[in-house]
C-alpha positions in Angstrom: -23.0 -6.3 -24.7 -19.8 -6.5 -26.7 -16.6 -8.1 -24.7 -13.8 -5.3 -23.7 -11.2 -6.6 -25.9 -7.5 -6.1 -26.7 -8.1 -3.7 -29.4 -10.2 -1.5 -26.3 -7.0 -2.5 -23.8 -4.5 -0.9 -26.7 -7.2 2.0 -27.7 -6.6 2.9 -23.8 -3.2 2.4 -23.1 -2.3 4.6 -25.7 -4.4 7.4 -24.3 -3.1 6.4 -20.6 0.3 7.6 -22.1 -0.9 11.1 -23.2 -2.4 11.2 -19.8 0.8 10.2 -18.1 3.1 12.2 -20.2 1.2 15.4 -19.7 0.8 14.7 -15.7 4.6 13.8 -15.4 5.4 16.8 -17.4 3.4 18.6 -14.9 4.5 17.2 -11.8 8.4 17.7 -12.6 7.5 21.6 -11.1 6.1 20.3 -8.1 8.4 17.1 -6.9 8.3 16.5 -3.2 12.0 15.3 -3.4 14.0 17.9 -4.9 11.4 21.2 -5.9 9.2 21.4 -3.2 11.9 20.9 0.1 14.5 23.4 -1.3 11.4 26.1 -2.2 10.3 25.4 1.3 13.8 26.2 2.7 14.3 29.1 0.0 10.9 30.9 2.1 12.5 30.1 5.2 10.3 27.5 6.6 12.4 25.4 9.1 14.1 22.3 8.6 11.6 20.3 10.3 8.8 21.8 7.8 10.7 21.1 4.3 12.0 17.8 5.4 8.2 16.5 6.4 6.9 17.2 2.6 7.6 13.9 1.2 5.5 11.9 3.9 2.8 14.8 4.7 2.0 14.1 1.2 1.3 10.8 1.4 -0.2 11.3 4.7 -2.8 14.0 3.0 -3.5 11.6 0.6 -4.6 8.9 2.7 -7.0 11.2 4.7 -9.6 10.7 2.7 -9.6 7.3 1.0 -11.2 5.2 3.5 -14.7 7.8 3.3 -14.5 7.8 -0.2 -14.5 4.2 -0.5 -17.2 4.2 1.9 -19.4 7.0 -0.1 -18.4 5.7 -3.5 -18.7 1.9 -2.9 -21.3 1.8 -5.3 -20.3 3.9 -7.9 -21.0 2.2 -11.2 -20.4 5.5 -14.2 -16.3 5.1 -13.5 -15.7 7.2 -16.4 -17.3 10.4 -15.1 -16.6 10.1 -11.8 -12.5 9.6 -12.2 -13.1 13.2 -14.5 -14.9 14.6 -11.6 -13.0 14.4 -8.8 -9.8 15.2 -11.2 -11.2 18.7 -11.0 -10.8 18.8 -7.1 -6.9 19.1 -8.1 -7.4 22.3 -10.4 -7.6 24.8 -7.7 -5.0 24.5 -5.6 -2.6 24.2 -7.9 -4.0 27.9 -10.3 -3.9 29.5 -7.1 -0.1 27.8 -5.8 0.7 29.2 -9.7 -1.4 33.3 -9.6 0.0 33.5 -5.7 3.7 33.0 -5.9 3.8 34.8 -9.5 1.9 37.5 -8.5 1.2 38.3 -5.2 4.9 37.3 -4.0 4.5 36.6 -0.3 8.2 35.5 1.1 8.9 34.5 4.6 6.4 32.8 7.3 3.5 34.0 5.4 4.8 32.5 1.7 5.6 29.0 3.5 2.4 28.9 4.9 0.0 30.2 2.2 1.8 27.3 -0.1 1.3 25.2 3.0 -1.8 25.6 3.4 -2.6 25.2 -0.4 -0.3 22.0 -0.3 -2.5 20.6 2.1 -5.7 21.0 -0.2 -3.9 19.6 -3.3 -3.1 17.1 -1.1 -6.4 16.0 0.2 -8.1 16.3 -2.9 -5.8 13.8 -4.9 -6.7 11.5 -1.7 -10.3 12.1 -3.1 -8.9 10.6 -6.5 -7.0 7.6 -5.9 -10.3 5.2 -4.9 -12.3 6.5 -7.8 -8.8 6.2 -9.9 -8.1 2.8 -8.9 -11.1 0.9 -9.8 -11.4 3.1 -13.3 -7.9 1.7 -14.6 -9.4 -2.0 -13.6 -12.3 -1.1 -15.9 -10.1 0.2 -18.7 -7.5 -2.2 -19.0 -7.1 -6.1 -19.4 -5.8 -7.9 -16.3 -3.0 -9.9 -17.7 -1.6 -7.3 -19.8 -1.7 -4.6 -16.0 2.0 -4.9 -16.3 3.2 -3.8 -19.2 0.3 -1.2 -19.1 1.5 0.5 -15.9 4.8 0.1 -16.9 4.6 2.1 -20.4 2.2 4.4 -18.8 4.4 5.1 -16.2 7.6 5.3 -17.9 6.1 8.1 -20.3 5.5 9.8 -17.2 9.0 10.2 -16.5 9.6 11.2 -20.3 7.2 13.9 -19.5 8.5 14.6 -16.2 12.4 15.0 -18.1 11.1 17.4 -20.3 9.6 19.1 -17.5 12.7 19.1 -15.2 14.9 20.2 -18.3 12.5 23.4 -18.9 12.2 23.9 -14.8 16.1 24.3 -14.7 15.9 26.9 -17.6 13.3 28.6 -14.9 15.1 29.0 -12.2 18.4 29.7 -14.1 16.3 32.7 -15.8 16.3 36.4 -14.8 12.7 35.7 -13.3 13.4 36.8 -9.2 12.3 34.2 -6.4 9.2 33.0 -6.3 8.2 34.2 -9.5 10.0 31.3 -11.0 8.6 28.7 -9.0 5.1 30.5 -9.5 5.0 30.1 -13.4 6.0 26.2 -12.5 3.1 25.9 -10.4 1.1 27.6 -13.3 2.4 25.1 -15.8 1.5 22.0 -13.7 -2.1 23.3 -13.1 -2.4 23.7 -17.0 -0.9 20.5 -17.3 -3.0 18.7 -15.2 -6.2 20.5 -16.6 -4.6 18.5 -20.2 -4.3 15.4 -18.3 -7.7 15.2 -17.2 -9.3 16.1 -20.6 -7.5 12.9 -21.5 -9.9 10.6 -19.8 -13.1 11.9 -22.4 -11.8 9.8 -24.9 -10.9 6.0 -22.6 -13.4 2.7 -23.0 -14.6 1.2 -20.2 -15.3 -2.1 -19.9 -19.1 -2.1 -19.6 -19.5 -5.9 -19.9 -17.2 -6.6 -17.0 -19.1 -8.1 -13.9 -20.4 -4.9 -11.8 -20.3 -5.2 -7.5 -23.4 -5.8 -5.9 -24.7 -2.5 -4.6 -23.7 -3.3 -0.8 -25.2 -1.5 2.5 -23.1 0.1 4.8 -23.1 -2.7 7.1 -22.1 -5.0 4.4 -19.2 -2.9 3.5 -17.6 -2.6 7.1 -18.4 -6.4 7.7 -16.2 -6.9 4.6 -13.4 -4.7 5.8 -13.3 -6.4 9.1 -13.0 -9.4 7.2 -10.4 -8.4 4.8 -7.8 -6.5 8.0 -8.6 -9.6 10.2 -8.9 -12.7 7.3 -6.1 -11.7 4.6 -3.1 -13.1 6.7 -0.5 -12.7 3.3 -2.3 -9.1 3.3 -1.4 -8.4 6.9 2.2 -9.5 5.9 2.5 -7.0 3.3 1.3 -4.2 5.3 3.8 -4.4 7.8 7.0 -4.4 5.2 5.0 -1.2 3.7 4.6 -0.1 7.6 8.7 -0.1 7.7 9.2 1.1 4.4 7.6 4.5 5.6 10.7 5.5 6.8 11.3 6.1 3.1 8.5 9.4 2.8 10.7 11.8 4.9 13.8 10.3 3.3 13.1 11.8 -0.1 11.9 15.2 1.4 15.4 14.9 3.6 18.3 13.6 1.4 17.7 17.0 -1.1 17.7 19.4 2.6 21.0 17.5 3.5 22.8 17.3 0.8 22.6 21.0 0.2 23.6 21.4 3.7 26.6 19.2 3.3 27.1 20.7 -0.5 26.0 24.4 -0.7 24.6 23.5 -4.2 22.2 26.3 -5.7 18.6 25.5 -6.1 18.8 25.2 -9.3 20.2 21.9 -9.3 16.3 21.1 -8.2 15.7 20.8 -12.0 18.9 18.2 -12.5 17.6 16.4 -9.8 14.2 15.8 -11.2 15.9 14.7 -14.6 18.0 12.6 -13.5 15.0 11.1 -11.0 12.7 11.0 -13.8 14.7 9.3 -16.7 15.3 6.6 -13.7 11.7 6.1 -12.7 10.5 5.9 -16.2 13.3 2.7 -17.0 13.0 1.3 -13.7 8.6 1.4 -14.3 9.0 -0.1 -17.7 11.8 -2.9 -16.4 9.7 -3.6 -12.9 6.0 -3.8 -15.1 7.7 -6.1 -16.9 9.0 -8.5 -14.6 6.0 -8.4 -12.1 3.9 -9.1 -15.5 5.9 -12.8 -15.8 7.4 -13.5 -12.4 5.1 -11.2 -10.3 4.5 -8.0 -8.6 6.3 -8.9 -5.1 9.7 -9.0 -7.3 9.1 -5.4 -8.7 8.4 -4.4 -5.3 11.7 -5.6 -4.2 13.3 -4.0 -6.4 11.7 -0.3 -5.4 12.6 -1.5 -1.6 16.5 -2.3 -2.3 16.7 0.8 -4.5 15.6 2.9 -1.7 17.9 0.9 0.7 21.1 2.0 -1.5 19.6 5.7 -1.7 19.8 5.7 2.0 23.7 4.1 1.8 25.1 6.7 -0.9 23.6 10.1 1.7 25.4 8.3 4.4 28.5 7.8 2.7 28.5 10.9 0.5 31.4 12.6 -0.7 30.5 15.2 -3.7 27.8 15.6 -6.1 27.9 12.6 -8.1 26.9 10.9 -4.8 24.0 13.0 -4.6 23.6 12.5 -8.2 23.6 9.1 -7.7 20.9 8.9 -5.2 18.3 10.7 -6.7 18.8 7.7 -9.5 18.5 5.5 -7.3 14.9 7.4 -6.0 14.0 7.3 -8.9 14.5 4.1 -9.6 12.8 2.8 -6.6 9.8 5.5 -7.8 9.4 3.8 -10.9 9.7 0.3 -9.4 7.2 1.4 -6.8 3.8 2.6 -9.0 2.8 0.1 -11.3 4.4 -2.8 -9.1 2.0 -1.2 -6.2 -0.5 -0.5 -8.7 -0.7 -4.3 -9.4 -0.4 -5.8 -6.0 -3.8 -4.1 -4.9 -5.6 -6.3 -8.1 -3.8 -9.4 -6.9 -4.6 -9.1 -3.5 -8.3 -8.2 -4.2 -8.6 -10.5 -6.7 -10.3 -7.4 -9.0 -12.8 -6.9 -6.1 -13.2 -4.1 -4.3 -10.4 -2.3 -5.1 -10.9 0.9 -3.5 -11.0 -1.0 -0.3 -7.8 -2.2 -1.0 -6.0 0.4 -1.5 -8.0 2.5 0.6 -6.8 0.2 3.9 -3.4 0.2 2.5 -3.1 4.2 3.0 -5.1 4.5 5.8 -3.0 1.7 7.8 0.3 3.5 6.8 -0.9 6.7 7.4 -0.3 7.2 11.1 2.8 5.1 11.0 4.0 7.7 8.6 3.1 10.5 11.0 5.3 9.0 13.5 8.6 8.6 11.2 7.8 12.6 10.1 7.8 13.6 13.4 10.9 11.8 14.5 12.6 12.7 11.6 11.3 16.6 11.9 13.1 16.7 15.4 16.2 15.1 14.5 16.8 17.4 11.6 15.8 20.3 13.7 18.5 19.4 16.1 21.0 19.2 13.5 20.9 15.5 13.5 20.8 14.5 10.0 23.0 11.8 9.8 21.3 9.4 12.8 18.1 10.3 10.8 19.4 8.9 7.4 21.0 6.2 9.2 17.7 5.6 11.1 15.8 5.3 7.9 18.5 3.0 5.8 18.1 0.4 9.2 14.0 0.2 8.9 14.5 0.4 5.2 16.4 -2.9 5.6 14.0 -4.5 7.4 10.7 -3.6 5.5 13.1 -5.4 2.3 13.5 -8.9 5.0 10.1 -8.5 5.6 8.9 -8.5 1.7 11.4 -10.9 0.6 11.4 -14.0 2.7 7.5 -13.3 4.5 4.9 -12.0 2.1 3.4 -14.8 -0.9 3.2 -13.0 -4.5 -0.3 -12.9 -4.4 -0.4 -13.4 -8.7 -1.7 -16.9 -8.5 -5.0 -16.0 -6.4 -6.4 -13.7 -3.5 -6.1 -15.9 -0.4 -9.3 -13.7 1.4 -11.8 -14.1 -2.3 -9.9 -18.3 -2.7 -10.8 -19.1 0.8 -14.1 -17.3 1.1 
């Protein structure tokens, strides 16, 4: 069987950045930070509602990842499987775009129909990211990860520019609310249908060394292993466990600024621009570096980026502050994904990678809950500030926590070296 080679590597990075420029593109109608909080607001949901966005997502998404890794633990034909459960995403998002084009509910019934179809979307990219994980392992070469994730990523943001520039033409239009959100829901369903076509054409590394089909037994004796063996893991986990406080944090800083501000909502579109052009430097930069130094230092960088978002909504005084800290998200975006990305490979040593990622999520996942909720009341109460505040002090110590506690784990996998 022929070796998977740099010439397969390059034939697939080049269609990973079609596939990401198409999904970015997409997903500038649909950011959790900027579009999606100031929609939710223009319906009238309540404060508590819009400012949860940011971490419900991530929340939704973790849902599912431990039973997937469960049910798909053996899955050996990555190729179809990643274009399968891509298709669990269409739905939600053609009926998001024929509703709120359409049908036009406003009010408590339009916050809650999107809601409610939020939620599925949601869910059903939690069904992805396992299957999606261990594909890219097959598809790319392990010591070129960095510079792939951090192209692939970076074209993303391209996309997601364009995007944001055509999104501001939207909602500066004559189209009435939500009619002009509606046709940007549309164009991320179509753009996500393009993305997922994409995958037809990646190679997948068919000589690489496939898992042993394991038992259900096997694979929980193996996650007890992993959460109570993987002591640099365990390390990791908890500077990720305080840098939740970031999820309602990018869903807040847009509901507060326009508070303090009174901008219009079409500055949503700016936002994502300025956001996305960030994240797509800051992905190839942090690729880069975790690629010769390691992943740990690109991490650090998404953490202290983060840290000065949180600084600039404290201290803000116009809109180049605000401005200035939706860079600064989107720098610490673009750190975050292929920096992330990578430090599920080192840890698991290119084993069992769903499993990885899958514990990462579902760990953070109720810790995430909690900082929603808190965060939900405060702004309900009026208490923005001692949120933002409350956020930029756990911030500061998941970056302690990273920095001078958790091993890059480049050089091996201290669970698959010891065991």
């Amino acid at each position: 069987m022929p070796l998977f080679n740099l010439q397969n590597h390059n034939h697939n990075l080049k269609l990973n950045l079609i596939h990401e420029f198409f999904w970015g593109f997409g997903m500038a109608f649909h950011t959790v930070y900027a579009v999606i909080p100031l929609f939710l607001r223009e319906l009238g949901a309540p404060n508590g509602i819009a400012v949860s966005v940011g971490g419900l997502f991530f929340v939704l998404i973790a849902i599912p990842q431990l039973i997937v890794a469960v049910l798909g633990r053996n899955v050996q034909k990555l190729k179809p499987a990643v274009i399968l459960v891509h298709t669990l995403v269409w739905f939600p998002l053609f009926l998001m775009g024929f509703i709120f084009t359409f049908v036009l509910p406003e009010g408590k019934m339009g916050w809650i129909i999107y809601m409610v179809l939020f939620s599925i979307y949601g869910l059903g990219l939690g069904v992805v990211v396992p299957i999606w994980v261990d594909f890219l392992n097959a598809v790319t070469l392990r010591e070129k990860r960095g510079t792939f994730f951090g192209l692939s990523f970076a074209l993303g943001g391209l996309g997601s520019f364009f995007g944001g520039a055509i999104l501001t033409i939207i909602l500066n239009s004559s189209l009435v609310f939500p009619k002009n959100f509606g046709v940007g829901f549309f164009i991320f369903s179509f753009s996500t249908v393009v993305a997922t076509v994409v995958y037809f054409g990646y190679k997948v590394d068919e000589s690489r060394k496939k898992q042993s089909l394991r038992s259900l037994g096997e694979f929980l004796i193996l996650t007890k292993t992993i959460i109570t063996g993987h002591h640099n893991f365990q390390k990791y986990i908890l500077s990720r466990f305080f840098y939740c406080a970031s999820f309602p944090a990018i869903s807040l800083y847009a509901i507060y600024c326009q508070e303090k501000f009174g901008f219009n909502i079409s500055e949503a579109g700016t936002f994502t621009m300025i956001n996305v052009f960030a994240a797509g430097v800051a992905s190839y930069v942090s690729g880069s570096v975790g690629q010769k130094y390691g992943h740990k230092y690109g991490m650090i960088i998404s953490y202290s980026a983060h840290l000065i978002a949180a600084i600039l909504a404290v201290f803000s005084q116009n809109m180049i502050w605000v401005y200035s800290i939706f860079l600064c998200i989107g720098i610490s975006a673009g750190a975050f994904m292929p920096s992330a990305m990578n430090l599920v490979y080192d840890f698991s040593g290119d084993r069992e990678n769903k499993l990885y990622m899958a514990l990462i999520d579902t760990f953070l996942a109720p810790v995430t809950v909690i900082f929603l909720l808190i965060a939900s009341f405060l702004t309900e109460w009026g208490y923005f500030l001692t949120a933002i505040i409350g956020i930029g002090g756990c911030l500061l110590v998941s970056l302690i926590i990273l920095i001078f506690f958790v091993r890059d784990p480049r050089e091996n996998s201290e669970l698959f070296a010891n065991n």
